[in-house]
PDB file of N, CA, C and O in Angstrom:
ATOM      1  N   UNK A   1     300.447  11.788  15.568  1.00  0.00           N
ATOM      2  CA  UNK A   1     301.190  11.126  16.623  1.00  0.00           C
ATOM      3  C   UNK A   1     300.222  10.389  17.546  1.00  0.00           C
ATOM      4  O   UNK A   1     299.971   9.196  17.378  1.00  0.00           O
ATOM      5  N   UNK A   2     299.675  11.130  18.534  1.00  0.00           N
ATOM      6  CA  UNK A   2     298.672  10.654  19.067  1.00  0.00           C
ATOM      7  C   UNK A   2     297.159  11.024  19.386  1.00  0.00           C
ATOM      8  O   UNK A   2     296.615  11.857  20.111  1.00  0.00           O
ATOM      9  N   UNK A   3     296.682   9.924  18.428  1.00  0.00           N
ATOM     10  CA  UNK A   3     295.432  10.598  18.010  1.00  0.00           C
ATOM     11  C   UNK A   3     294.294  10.748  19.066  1.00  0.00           C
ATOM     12  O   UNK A   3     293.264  11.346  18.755  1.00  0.00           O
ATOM     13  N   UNK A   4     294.497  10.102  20.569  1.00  0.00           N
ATOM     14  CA  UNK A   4     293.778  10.479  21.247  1.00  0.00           C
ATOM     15  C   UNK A   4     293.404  11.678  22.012  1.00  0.00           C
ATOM     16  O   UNK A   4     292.418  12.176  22.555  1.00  0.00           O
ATOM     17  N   UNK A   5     294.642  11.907  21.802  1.00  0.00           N
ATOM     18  CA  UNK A   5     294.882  13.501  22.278  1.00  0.00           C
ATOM     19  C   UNK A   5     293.984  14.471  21.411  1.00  0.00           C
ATOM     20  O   UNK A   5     293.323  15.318  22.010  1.00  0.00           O
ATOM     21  N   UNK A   6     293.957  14.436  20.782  1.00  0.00           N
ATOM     22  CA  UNK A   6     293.023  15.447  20.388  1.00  0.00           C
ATOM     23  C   UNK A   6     291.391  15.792  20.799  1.00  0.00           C
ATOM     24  O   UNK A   6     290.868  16.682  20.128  1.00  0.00           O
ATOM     25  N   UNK A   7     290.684  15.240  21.699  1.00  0.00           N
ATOM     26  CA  UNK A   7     289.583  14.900  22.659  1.00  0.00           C
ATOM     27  C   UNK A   7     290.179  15.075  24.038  1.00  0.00           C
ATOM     28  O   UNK A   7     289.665  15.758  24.924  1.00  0.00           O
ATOM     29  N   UNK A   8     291.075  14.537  24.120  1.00  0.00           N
ATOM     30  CA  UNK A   8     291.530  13.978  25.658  1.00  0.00           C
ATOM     31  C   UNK A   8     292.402  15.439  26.326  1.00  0.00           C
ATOM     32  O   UNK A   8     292.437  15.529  27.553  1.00  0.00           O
ATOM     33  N   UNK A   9     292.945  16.322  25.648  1.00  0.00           N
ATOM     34  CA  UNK A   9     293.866  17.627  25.746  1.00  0.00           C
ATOM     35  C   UNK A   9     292.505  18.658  26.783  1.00  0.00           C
ATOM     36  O   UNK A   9     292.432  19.218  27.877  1.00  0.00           O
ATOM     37  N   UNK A  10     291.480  18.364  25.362  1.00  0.00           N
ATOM     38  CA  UNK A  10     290.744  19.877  25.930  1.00  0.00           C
ATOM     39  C   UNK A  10     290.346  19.489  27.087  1.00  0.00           C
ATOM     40  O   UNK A  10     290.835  20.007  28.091  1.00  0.00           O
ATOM     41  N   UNK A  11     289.099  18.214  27.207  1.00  0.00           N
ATOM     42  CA  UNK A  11     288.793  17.301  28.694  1.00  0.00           C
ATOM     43  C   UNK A  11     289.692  17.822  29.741  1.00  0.00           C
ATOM     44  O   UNK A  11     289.430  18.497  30.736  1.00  0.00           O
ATOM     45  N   UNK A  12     291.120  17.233  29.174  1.00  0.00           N
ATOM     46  CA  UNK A  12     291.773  17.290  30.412  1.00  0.00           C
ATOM     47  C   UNK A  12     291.864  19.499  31.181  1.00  0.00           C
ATOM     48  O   UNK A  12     291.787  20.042  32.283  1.00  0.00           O
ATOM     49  N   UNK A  13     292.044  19.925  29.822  1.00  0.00           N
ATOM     50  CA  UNK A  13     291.968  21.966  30.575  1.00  0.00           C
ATOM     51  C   UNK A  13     291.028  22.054  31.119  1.00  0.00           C
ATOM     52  O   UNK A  13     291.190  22.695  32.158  1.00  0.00           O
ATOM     53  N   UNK A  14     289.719  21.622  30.919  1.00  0.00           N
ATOM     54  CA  UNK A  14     288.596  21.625  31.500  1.00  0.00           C
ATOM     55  C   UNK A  14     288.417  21.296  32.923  1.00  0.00           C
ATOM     56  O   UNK A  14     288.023  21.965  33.878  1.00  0.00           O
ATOM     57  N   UNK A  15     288.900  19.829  32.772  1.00  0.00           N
ATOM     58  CA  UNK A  15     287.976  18.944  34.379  1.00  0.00           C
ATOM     59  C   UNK A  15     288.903  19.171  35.113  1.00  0.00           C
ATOM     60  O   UNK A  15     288.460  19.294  36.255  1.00  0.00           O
ATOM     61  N   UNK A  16     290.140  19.315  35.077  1.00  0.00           N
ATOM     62  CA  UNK A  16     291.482  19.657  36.159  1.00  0.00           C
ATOM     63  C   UNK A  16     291.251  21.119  37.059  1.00  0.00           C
ATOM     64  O   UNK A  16     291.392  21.161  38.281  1.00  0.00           O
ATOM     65  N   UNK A  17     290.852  22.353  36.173  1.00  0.00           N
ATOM     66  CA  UNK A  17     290.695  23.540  36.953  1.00  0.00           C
ATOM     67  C   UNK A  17     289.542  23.151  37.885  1.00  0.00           C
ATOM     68  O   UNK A  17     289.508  23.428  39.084  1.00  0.00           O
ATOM     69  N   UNK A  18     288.292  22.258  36.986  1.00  0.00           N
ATOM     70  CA  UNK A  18     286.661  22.384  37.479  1.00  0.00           C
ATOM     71  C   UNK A  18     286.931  21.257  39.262  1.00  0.00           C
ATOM     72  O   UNK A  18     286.317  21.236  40.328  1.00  0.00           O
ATOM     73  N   UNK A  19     288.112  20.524  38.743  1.00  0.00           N
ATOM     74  CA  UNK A  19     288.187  19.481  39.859  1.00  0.00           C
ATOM     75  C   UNK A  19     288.959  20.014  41.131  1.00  0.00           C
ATOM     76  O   UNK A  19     288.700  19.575  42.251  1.00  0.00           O
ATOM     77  N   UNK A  20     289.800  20.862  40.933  1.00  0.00           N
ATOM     78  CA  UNK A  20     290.252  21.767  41.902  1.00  0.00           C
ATOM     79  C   UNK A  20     289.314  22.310  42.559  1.00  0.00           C
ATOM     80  O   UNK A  20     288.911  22.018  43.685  1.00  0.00           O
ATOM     81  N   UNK A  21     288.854  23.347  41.646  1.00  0.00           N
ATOM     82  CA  UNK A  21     287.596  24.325  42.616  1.00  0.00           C
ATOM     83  C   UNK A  21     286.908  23.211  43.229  1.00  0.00           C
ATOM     84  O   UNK A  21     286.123  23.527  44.123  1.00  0.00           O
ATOM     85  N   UNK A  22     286.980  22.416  43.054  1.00  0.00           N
ATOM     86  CA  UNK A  22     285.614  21.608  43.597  1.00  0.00           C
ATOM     87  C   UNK A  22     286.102  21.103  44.885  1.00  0.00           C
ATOM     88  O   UNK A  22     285.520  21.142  45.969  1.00  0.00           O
ATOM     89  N   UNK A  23     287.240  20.629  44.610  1.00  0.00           N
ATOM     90  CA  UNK A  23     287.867  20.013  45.901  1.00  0.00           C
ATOM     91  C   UNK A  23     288.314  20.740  47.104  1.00  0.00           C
ATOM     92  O   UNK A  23     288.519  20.362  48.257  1.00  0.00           O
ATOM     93  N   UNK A  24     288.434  22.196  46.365  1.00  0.00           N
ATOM     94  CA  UNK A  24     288.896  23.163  47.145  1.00  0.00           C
ATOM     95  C   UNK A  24     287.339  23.537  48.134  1.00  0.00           C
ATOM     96  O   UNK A  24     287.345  24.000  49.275  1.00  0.00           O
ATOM     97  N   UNK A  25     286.450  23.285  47.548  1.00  0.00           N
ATOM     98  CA  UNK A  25     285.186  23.797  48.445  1.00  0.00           C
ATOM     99  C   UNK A  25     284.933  22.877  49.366  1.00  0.00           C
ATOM    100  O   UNK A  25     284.707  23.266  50.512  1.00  0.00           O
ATOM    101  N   UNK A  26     284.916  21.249  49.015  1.00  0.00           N
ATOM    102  CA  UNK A  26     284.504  20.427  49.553  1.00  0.00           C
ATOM    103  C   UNK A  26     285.723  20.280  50.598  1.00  0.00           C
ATOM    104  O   UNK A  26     285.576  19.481  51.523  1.00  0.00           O
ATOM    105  N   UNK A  27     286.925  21.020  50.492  1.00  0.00           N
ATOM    106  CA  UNK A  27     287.935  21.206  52.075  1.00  0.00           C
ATOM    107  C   UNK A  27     287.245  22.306  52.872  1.00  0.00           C
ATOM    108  O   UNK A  27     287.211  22.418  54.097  1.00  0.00           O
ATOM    109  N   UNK A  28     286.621  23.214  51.810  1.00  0.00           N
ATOM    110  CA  UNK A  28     286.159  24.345  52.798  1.00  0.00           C
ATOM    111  C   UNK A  28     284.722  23.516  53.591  1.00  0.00           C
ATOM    112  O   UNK A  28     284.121  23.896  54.596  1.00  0.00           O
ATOM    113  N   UNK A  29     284.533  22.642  52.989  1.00  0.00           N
ATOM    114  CA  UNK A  29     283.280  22.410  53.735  1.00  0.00           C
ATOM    115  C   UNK A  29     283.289  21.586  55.288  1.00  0.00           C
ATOM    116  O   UNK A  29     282.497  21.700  56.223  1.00  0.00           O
ATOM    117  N   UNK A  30     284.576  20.678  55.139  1.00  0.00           N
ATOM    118  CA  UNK A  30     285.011  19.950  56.161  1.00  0.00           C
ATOM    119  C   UNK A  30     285.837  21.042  56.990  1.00  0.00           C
ATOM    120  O   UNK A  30     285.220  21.449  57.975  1.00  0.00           O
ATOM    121  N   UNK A  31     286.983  21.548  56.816  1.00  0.00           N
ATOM    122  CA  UNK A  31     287.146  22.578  57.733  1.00  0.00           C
ATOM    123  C   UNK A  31     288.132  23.947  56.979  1.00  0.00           C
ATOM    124  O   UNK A  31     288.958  23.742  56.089  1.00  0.00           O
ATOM    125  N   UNK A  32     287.810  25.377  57.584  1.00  0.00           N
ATOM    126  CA  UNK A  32     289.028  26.036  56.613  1.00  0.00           C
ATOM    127  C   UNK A  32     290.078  25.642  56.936  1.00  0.00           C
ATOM    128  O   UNK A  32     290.693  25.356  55.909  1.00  0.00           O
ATOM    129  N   UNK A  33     291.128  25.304  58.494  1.00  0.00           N
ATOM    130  CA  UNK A  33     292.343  24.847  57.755  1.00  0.00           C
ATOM    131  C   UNK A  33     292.598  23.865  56.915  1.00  0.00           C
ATOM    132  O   UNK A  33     293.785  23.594  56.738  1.00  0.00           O
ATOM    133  N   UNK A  34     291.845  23.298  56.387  1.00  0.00           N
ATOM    134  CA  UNK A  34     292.000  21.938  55.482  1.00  0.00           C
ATOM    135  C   UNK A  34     291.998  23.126  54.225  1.00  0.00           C
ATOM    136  O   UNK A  34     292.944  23.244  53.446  1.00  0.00           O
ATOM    137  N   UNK A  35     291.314  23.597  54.200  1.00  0.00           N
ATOM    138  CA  UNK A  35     291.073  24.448  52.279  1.00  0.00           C
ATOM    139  C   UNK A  35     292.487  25.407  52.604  1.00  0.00           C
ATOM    140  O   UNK A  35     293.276  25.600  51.679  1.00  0.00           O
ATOM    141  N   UNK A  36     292.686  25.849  53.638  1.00  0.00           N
ATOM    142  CA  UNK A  36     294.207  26.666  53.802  1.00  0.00           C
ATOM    143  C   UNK A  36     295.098  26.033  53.241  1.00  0.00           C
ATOM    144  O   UNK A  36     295.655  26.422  52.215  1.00  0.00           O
ATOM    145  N   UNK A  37     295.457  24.535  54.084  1.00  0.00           N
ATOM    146  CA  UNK A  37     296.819  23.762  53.545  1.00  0.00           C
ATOM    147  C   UNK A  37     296.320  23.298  51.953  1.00  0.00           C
ATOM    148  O   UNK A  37     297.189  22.781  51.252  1.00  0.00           O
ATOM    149  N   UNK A  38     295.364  23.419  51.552  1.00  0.00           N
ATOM    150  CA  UNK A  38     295.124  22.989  50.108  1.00  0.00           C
ATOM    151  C   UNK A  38     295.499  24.201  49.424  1.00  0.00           C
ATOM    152  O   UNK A  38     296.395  24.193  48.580  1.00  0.00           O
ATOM    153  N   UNK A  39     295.043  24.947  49.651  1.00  0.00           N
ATOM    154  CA  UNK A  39     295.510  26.841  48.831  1.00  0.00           C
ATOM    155  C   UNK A  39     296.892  26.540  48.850  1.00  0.00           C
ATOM    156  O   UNK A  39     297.656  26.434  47.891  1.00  0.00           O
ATOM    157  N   UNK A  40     297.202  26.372  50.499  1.00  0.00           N
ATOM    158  CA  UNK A  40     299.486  26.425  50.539  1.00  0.00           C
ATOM    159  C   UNK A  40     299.863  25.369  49.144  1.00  0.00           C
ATOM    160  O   UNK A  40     300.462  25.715  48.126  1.00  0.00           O
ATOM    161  N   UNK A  41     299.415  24.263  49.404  1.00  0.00           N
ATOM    162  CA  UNK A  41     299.820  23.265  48.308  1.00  0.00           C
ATOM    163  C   UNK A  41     299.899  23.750  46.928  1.00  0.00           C
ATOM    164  O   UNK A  41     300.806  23.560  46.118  1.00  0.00           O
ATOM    165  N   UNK A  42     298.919  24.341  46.801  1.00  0.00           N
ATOM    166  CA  UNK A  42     298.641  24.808  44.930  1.00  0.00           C
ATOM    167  C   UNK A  42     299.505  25.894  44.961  1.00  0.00           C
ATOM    168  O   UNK A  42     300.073  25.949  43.870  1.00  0.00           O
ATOM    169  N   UNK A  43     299.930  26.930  45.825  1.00  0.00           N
ATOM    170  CA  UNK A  43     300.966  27.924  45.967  1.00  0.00           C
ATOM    171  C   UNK A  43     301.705  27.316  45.332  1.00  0.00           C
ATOM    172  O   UNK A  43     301.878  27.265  44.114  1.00  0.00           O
ATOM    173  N   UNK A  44     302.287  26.707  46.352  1.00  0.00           N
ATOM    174  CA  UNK A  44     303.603  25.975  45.886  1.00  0.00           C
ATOM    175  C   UNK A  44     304.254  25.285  44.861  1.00  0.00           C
ATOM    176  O   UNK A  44     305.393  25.399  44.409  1.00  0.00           O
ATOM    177  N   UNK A  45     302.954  24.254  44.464  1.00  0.00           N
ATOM    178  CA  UNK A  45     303.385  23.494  43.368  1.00  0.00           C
ATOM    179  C   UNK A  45     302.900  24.306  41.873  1.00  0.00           C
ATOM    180  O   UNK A  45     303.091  23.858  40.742  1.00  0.00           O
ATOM    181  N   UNK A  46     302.223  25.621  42.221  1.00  0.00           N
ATOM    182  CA  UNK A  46     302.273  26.798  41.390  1.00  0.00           C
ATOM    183  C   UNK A  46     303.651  27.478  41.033  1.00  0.00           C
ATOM    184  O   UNK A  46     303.891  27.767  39.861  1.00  0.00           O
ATOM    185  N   UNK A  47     304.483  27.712  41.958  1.00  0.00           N
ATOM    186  CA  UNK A  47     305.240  28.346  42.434  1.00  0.00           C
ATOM    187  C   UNK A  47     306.404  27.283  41.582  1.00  0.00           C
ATOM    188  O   UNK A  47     306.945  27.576  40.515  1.00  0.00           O
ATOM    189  N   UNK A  48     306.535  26.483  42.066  1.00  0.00           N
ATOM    190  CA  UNK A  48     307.414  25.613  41.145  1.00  0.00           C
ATOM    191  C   UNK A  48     306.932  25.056  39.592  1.00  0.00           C
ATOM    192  O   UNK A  48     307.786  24.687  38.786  1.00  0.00           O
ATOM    193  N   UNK A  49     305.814  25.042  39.342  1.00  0.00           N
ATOM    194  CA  UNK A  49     305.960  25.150  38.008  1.00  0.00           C
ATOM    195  C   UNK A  49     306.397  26.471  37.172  1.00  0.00           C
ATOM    196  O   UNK A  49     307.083  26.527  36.151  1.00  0.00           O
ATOM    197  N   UNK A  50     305.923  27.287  37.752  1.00  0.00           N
ATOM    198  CA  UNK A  50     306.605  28.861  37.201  1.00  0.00           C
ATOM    199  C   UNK A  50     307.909  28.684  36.858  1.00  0.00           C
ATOM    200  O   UNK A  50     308.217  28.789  35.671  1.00  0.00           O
ATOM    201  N   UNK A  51     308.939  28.372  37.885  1.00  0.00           N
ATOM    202  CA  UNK A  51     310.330  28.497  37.935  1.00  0.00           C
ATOM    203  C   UNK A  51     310.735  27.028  37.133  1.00  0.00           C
ATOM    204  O   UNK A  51     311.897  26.631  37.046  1.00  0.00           O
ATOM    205  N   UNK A  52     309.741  26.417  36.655  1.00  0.00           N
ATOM    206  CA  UNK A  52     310.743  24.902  35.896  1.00  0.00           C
ATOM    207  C   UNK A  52     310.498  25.365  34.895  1.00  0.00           C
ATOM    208  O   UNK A  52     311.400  25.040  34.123  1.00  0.00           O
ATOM    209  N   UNK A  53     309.555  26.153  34.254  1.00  0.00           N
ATOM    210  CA  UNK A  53     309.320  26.589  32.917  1.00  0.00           C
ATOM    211  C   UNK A  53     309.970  27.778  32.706  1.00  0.00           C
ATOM    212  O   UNK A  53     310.141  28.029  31.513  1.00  0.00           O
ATOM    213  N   UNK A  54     310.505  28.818  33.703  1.00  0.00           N
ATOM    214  CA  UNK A  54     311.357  29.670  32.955  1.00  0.00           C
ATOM    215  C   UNK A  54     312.979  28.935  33.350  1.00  0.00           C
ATOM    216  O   UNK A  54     314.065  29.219  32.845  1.00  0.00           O
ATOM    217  N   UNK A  55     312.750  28.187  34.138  1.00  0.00           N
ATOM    218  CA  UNK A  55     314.829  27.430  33.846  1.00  0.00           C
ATOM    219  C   UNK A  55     314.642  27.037  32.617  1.00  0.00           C
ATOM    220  O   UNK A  55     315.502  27.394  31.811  1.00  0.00           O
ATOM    221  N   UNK A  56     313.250  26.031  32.007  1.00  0.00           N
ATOM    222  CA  UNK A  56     313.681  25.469  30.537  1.00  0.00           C
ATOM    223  C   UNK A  56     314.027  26.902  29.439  1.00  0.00           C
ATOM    224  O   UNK A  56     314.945  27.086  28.640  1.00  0.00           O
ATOM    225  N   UNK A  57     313.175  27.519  29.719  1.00  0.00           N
ATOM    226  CA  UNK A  57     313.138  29.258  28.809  1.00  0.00           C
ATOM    227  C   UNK A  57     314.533  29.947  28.813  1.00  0.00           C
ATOM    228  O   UNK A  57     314.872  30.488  27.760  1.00  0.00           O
ATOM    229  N   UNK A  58     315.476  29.995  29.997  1.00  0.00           N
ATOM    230  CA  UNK A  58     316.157  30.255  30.056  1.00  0.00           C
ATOM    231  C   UNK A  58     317.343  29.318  29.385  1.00  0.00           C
ATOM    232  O   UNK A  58     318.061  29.847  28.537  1.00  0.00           O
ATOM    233  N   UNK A  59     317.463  28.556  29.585  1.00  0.00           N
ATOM    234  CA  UNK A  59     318.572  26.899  28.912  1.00  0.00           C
ATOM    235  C   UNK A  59     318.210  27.071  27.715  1.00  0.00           C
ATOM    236  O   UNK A  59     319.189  27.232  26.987  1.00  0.00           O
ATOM    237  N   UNK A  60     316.701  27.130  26.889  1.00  0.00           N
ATOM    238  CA  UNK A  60     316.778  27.510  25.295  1.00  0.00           C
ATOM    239  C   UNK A  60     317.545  28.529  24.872  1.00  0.00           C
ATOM    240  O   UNK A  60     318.551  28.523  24.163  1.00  0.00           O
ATOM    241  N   UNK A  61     316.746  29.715  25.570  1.00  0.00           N
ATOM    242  CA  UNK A  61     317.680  30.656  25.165  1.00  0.00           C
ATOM    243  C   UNK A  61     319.244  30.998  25.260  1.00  0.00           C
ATOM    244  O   UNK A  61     319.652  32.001  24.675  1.00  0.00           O
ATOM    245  N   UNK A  62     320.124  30.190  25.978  1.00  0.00           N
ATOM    246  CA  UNK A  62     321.313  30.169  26.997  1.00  0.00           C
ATOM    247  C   UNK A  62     321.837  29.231  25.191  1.00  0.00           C
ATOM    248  O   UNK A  62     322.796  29.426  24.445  1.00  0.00           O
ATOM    249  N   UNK A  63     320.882  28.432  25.126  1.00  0.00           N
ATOM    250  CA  UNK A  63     321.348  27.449  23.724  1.00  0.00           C
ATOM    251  C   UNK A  63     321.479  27.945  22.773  1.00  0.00           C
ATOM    252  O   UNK A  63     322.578  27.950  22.217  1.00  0.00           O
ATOM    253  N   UNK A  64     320.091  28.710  22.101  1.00  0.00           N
ATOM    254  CA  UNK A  64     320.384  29.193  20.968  1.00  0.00           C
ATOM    255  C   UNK A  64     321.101  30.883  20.883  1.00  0.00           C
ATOM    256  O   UNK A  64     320.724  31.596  19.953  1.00  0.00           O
ATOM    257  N   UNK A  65     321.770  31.245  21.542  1.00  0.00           N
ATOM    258  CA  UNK A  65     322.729  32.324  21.908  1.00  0.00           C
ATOM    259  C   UNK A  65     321.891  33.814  22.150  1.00  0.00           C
ATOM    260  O   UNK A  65     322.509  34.863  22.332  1.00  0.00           O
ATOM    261  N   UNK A  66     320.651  33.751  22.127  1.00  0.00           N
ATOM    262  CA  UNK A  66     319.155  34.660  22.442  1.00  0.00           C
ATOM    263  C   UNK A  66     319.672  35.508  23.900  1.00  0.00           C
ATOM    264  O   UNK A  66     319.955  35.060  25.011  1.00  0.00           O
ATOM    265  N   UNK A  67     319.657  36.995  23.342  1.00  0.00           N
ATOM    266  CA  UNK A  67     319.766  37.741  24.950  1.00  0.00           C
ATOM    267  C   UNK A  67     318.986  37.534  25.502  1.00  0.00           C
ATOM    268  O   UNK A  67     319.204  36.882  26.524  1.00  0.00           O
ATOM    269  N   UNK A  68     317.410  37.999  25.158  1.00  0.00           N
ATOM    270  CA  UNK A  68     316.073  37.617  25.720  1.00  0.00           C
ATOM    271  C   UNK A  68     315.751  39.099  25.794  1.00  0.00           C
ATOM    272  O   UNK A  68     314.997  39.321  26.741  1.00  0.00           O
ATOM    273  N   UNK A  69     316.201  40.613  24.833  1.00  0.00           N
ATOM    274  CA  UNK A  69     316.404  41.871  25.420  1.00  0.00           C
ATOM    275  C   UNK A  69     315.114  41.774  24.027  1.00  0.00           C
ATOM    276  O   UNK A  69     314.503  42.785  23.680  1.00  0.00           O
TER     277      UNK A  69
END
C-alpha cells in the first residue's frame, strides 16, 4: 500500500515520545508552570485518546455481537 511507511512508522514511535520529553524539559527550563500546563495537556489529550479507542472497541464489539466476557 504504502511503501513509505515502512521507514517512516518506526521514525515516527521514536522521535514523537523523544520530542515530547524534550519539550517537556525545555518548558521546565523556562518555567515549571509552563511544564505543568504541558503535563495537563498530555493528560488530557491522553485521556481522550484512551476513551476514542475503547468507544471504537466497544462499537466492534456492539457489531460483531462479542460480550467482551
Amino acid at each position: 500500500m504504502l511503501r513509505g511507511m515502512r521507514i517512516a512508522k518506526p521514525i515516527l514511535l521514536v522521535s514523537t515520545p523523544v520530542g515530547v520529553v524534550w519539550g517537556f524539559y525545555e518548558a521546565w527550563r523556562v518555567g515549571w508552570w509552563l511544564a505543568a500546563l504541558m503535563a495537563a495537556m498530555l493528560t488530557v489529550l491522553g485521556a481522550f485518546s484512551v476513551m476514542t479507542v475503547r468507544r471504537i472497541l466497544a462499537e466492534r464489539r456492539a457489531a460483531t455481537g462479542d460480550a467482551g466476557d
